[in-house]
BADRENVEX-907597 format. One record per residue (C-alpha): x, y, z; residue number from 1; residue in one letter. Coordinates in pm, whole numbers, plus 50000, padded with zeros to 5 digits. Layout:
    east   north      up     n   res
       X       Y       Z   NUM     A
...
***
This chain:
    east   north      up     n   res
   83785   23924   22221     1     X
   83473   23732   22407     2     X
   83543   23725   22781     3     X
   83343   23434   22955     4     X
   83155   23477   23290     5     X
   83417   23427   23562     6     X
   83135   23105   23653     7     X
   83259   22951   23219     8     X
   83604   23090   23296     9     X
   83630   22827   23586    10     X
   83395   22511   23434    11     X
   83630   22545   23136    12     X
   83959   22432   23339    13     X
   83806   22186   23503    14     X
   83668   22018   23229    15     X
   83985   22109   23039    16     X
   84183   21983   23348    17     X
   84036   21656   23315    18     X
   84155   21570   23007    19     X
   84520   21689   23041    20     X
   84613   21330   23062    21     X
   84636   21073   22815    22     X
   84326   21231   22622    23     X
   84238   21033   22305    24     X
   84227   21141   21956    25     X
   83936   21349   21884    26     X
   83673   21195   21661    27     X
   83557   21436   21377    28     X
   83210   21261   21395    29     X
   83156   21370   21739    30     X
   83201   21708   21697    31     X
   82937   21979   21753    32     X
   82718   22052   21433    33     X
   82842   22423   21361    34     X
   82470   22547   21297    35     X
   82085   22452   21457    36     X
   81982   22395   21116    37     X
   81776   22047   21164    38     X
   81891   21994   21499    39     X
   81644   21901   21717    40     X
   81436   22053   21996    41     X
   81485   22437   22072    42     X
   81669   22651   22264    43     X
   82060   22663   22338    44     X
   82406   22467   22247    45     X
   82711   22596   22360    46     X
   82948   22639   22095    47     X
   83246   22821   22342    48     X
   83577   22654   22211    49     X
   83653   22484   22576    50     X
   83359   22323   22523    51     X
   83353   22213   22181    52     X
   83703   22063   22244    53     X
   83566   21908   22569    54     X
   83202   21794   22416    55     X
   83464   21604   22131    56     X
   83698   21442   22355    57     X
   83484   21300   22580    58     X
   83252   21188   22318    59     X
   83561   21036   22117    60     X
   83628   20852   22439    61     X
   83292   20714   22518    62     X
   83315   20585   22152    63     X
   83594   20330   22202    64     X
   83426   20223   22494    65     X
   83089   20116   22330    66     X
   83120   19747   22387    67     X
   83274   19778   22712    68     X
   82955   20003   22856    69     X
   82683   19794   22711    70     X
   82351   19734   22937    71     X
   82493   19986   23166    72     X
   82314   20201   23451    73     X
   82390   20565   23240    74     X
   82398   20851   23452    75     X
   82319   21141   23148    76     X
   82384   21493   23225    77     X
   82631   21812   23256    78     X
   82907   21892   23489    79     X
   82710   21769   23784    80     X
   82744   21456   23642    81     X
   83050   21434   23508    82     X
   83167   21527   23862    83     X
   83044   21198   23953    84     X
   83387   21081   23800    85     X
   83430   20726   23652    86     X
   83455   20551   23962    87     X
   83114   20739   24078    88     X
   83287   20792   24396    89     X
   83226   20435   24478    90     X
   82878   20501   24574    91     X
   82737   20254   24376    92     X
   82956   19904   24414    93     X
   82809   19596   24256    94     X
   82610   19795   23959    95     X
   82765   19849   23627    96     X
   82719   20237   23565    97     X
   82830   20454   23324    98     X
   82903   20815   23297    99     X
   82790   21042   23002   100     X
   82809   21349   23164   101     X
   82961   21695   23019   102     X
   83024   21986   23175   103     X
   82839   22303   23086   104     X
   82560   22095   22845   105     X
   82226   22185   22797   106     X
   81918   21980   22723   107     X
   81944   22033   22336   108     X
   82298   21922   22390   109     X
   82173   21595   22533   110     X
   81909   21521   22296   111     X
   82171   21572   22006   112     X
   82408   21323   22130   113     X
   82156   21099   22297   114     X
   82145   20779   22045   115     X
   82552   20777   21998   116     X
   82600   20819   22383   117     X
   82304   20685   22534   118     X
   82106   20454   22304   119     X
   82402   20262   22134   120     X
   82504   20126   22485   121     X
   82161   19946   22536   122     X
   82105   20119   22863   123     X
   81989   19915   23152   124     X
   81856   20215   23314   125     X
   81901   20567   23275   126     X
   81945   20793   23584   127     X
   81898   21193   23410   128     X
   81973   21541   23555   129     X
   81993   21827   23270   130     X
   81880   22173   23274   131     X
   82066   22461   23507   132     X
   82296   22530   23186   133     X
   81953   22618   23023   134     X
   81845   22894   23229   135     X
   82227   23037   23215   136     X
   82239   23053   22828   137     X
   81889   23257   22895   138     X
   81641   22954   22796   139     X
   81304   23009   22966   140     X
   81150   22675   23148   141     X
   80889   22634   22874   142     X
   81172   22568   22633   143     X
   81400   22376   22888   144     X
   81085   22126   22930   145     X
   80968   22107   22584   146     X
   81339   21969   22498   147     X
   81320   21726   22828   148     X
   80969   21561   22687   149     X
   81208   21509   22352   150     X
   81480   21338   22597   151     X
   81225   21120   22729   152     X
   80980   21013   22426   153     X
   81332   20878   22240   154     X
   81440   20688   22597   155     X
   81074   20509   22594   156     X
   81077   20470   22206   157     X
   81409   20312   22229   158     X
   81287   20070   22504   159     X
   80934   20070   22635   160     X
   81074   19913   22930   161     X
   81384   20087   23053   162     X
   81354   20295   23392   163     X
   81449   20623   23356   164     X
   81509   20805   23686   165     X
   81453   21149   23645   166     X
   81646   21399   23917   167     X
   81489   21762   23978   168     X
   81696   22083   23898   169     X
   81951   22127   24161   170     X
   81898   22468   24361   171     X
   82145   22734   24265   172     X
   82154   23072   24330   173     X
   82017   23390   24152   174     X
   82403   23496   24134   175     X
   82470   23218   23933   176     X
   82140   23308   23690   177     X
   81978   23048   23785   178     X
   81751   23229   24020   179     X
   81474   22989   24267   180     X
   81150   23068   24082   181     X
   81267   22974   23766   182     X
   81452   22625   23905   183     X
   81087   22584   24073   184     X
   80887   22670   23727   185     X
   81132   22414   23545   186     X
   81086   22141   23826   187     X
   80693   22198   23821   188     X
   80689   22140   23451   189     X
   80949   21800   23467   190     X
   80646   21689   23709   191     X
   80356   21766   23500   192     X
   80522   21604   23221   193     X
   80606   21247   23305   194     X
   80254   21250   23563   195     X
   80076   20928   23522   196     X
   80429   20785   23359   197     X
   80522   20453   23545   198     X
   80817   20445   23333   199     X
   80965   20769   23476   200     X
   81063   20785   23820   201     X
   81127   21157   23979   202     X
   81307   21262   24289   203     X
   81233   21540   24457   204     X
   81647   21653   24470   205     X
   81538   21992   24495   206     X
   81369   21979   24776   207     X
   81676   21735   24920   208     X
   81914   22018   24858   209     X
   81739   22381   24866   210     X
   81758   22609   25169   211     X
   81520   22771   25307   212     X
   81516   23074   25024   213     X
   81531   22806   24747   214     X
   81874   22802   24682   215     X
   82205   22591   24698   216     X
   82355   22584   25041   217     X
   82729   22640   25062   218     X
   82821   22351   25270   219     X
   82690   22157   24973   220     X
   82786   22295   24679   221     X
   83054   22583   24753   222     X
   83011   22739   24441   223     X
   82616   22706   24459   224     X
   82640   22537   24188   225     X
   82835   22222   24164   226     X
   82821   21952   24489   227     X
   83109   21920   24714   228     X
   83165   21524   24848   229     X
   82864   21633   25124   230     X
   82633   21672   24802   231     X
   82694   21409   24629   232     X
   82708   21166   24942   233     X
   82341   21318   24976   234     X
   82265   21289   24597   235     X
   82366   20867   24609   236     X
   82166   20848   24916   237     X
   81853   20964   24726   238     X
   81890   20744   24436   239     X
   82017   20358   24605   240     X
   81631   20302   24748   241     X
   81504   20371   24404   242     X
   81771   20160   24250   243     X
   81721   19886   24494   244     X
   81358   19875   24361   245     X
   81443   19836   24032   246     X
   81677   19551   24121   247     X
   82041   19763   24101   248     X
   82062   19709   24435   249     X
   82005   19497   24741   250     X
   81950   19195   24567   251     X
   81967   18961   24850   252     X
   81683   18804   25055   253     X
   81700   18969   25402   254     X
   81839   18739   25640   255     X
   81682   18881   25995   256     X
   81592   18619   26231   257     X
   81291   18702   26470   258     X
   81339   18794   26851   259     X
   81167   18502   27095   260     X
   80820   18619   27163   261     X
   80731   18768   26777   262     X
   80558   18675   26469   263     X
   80637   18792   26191   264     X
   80332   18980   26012   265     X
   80496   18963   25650   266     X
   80669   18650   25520   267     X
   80908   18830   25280   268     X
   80769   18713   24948   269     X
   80445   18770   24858   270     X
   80135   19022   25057   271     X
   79962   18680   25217   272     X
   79771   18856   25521   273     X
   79764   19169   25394   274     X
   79479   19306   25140   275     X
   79274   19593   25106   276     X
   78919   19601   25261   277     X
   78746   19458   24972   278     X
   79019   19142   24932   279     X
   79306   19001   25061   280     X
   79634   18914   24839   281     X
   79692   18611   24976   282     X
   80027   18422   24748   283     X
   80053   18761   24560   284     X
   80387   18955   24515   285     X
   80177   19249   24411   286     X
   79860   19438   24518   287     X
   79574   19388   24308   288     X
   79668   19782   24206   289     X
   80027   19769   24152   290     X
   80100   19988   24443   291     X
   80248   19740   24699   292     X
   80483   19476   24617   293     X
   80672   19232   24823   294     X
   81026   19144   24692   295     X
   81362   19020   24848   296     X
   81216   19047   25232   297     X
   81033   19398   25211   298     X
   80702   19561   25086   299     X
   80750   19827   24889   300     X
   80483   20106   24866   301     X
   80607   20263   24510   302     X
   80611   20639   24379   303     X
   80259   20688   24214   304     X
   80292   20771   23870   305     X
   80049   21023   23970   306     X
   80234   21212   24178   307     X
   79993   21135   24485   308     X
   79741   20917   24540   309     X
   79658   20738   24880   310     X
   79599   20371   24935   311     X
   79560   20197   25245   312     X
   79686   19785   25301   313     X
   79588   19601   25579   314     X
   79642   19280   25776   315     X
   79349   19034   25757   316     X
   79366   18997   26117   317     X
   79276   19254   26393   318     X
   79468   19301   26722   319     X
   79302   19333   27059   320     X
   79564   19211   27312   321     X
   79828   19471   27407   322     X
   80083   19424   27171   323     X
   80477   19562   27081   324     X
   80480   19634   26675   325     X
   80863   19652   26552   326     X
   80952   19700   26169   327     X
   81186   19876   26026   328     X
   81117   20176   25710   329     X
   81315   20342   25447   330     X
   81182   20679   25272   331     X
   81262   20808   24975   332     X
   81310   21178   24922   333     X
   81079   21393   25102   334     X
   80791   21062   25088   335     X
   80491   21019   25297   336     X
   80354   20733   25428   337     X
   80187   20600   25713   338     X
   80135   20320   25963   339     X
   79766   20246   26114   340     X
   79760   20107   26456   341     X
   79444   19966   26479   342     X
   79292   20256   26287   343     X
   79462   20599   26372   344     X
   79797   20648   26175   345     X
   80112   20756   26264   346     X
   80315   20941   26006   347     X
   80623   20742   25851   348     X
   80771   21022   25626   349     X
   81111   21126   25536   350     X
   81036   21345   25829   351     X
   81332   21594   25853   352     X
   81216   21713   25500   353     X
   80832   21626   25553   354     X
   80764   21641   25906   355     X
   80596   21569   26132   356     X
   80850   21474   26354   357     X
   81131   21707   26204   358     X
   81360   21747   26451   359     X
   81493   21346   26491   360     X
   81845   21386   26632   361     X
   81885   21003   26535   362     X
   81647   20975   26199   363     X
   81905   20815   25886   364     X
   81799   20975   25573   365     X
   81691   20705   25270   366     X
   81845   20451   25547   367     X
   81656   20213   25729   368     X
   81483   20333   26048   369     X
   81310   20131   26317   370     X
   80989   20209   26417   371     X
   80857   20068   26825   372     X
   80510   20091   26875   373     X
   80421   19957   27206   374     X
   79996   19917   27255   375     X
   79867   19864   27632   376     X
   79516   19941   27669   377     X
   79339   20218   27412   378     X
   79715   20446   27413   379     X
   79993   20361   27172   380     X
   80355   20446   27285   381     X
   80558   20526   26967   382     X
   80943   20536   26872   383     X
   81152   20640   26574   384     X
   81542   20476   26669   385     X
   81437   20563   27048   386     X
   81303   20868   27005   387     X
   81005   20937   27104   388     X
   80723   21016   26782   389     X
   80403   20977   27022   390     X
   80390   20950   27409   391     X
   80022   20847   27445   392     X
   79859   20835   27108   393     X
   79500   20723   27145   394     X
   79369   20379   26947   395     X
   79080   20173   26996   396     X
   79052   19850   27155   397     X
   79125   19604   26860   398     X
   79198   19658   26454   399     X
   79457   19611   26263   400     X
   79776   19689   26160   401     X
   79803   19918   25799   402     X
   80031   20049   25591   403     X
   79963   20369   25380   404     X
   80120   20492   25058   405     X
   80067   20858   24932   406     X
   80412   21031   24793   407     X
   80656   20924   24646   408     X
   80847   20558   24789   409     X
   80842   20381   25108   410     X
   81010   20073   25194   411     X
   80880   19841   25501   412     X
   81080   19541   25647   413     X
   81100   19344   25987   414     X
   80784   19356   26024   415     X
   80707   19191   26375   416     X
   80441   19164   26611   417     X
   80440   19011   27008   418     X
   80141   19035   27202   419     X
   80180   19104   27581   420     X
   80024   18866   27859   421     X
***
């Protein structure tokens, strides 16, 4: 007799736990094919009988629901996802989402199932995380990436259109046999392979989650492998400024009135008064380069399908009274941006992950922040939610105001100006 890893022995009765109730008939058709021969992509599919009954069910379930889950937000994945539950936790209220996760799956496993589960429900976006099962069953990251670039050419294929939010390997812990380097090697080849994709938007959620060895930390996923509610209250965090960008979320023009004494320095739907050196984008939603865009009451400086690339916007007008700047800024995971006071910049970043400023007792990760920046003379006084970022940071007498983009996505809002008698 086969004894499983005591890590299988447990995944097995939860997914087999979760289906102790009211579990429908099994559909023959969904079954796993009992050879590779002409399967797709390379590598492994488990075949252990939990999860062949599991892979069925679940399957067989998703089937009745085909009409039911069309133009859905599908999350796609393995146990991680499925932990999500059907309910997501309630993170996401107000989108219709969809979960096609199974536990212990691999990213042949996906691609196999991928046009019955995926496809046929028309996704309205697709929000993926495969790939720790891989390096358990002994796949190297070559082989794990190779079958990821299949996942992704039959998304785009299927609709040139579609976002498809990609989510880094988890960290997880050598014990586990999913040791740091090779997480790292897998996440370094994801990157490389949707670079210069707009269609494919990553997030760096192994960076979000990884300790300072590379691996899972136990207040986050207790088994250092699977998220705990901390995790995944982390995980939905990372992904609602992303989805608010693609229109899931947040849909609703911002209704923020202006204090006595300010002008507003962005009018909430289109980059008038702001342009790059060269031009201006006066009664255009988007930069003449597709980086900025204003939508719904903020500019949005988006990921670069390049992974980095720096561009600076500007207001047409310079500044050379003292002045108090207030707007407010949401990061995405581990992003880095910028604000120029006249000319010098002061770091917006998701700064507890990429600095400067990383030890903000009062900084809201992938929340919004407010940013103070009050000018008298040539010194800048700056503040993050009343902390202080900069106690005297020099600028000149008059420029003025920029925003900067470089990784991954910033959001800017409230963005308010008074100049002082």
């Amino acid at each position: 007799m086969i004894r499983l890893p005591a890590s299988l022995q447990r995944l097995a009765l939860v997914a087999l736990a979760a289906f102790t109730f009211a579990a429908p008939a099994a559909d023959s058709s969904f079954q796993i094919p009992p050879t590779d021969d002409g399967l797709p992509g390379a590598g492994p599919i488990r075949r252990y009988d939990w999860f062949r009954k599991l892979w069925e069910e679940r399957r067989s379930a998703w089937h009745q629901r085909l009409d039911q889950d069309q133009k859905a937000l599908v999350f796609l994945g393995d146990s991680i996802t499925q932990g999500w539950g059907d309910d997501f936790r309630k993170q996401f209220p107000g989108i219709k989402v969809a979960n096609r996760g199974i536990s212990g799956d691999t990213t042949r496993g996906v691609l196999i199932r991928l046009e019955q589960d995926v496809l046929a429900l028309h996704p309205s976006g697709v929000v993926l995380l495969i790939g720790t099962n891989d390096l358990e069953e002994g796949a190297d990251p070559e082989t794990i990436a190779a079958n990821l670039k299949l996942i992704l050419a039959a998304l785009k294929r299927h609709d040139p259109k579609m976002p498809v939010i990609l989510n880094y390997v988890f960290p997880s812990s050598e014990s586990k046999k999913r040791p740091a380097d090779k997480i790292k090697k897998i996440n370094q080849l994801y990157a490389a392979a949707v670079k210069g994709d707009p269609q494919v938007i990553p997030i760096e959620t192994w960076i979000l989650f990884a300790n300072e060895h590379g691996d899972a930390k136990p207040d986050e996923f207790p088994d250092l492998l699977h998220p705990n509610d901390v995790g995944y209250h982390k995980w939905a965090a990372a992904l609602r400024p992303i989805l608010a960008t693609l229109g899931f979320l947040d849909t609703e023009p911002d209704s923020f009135k202006l204090e006595p004494g300010f002008v507003s320095l962005f009018n909430g739907h289109d980059l008038s008064g702001w342009g790059f050196i060269t031009n201006n984008f006066d009664g255009q939603s988007v930069s003449s380069d597709g980086r900025y865009v204003a939508r719904l009451g903020r500019i949005i400086v988006l990921t670069p399908p390049e992974g980095r690339r720096v561009e600076q916007m500007w207001t047409t007008r310079s500044y050379p009274k003292d002045f108090i700047l207030k707007l407010e800024f949401r990061s995405g995971v581990y992003a880095d941006s910028g604000i120029f006071i006249r000319d010098p910049q002061l770091q917006c970043r998701d700064y507890i992950l990429a600095g400067p400023y990383n030890q903000l007792k009062h900084y809201r990760p992938q929340e919004w922040n407010q940013i103070e920046v009050t000018v008298k003379g040539n010194v800048a006084h700056c503040v993050c939610n009343d902390e202080v970022l900069e106690e005297a940071m020099p600028v000149p007498a008059s420029g003025p105001i920029g925003l900067e983009g470089d990784r991954g996505q910033m959001e800017y809002r409230r963005i308010r100006l008074k100049e002082l008698p």
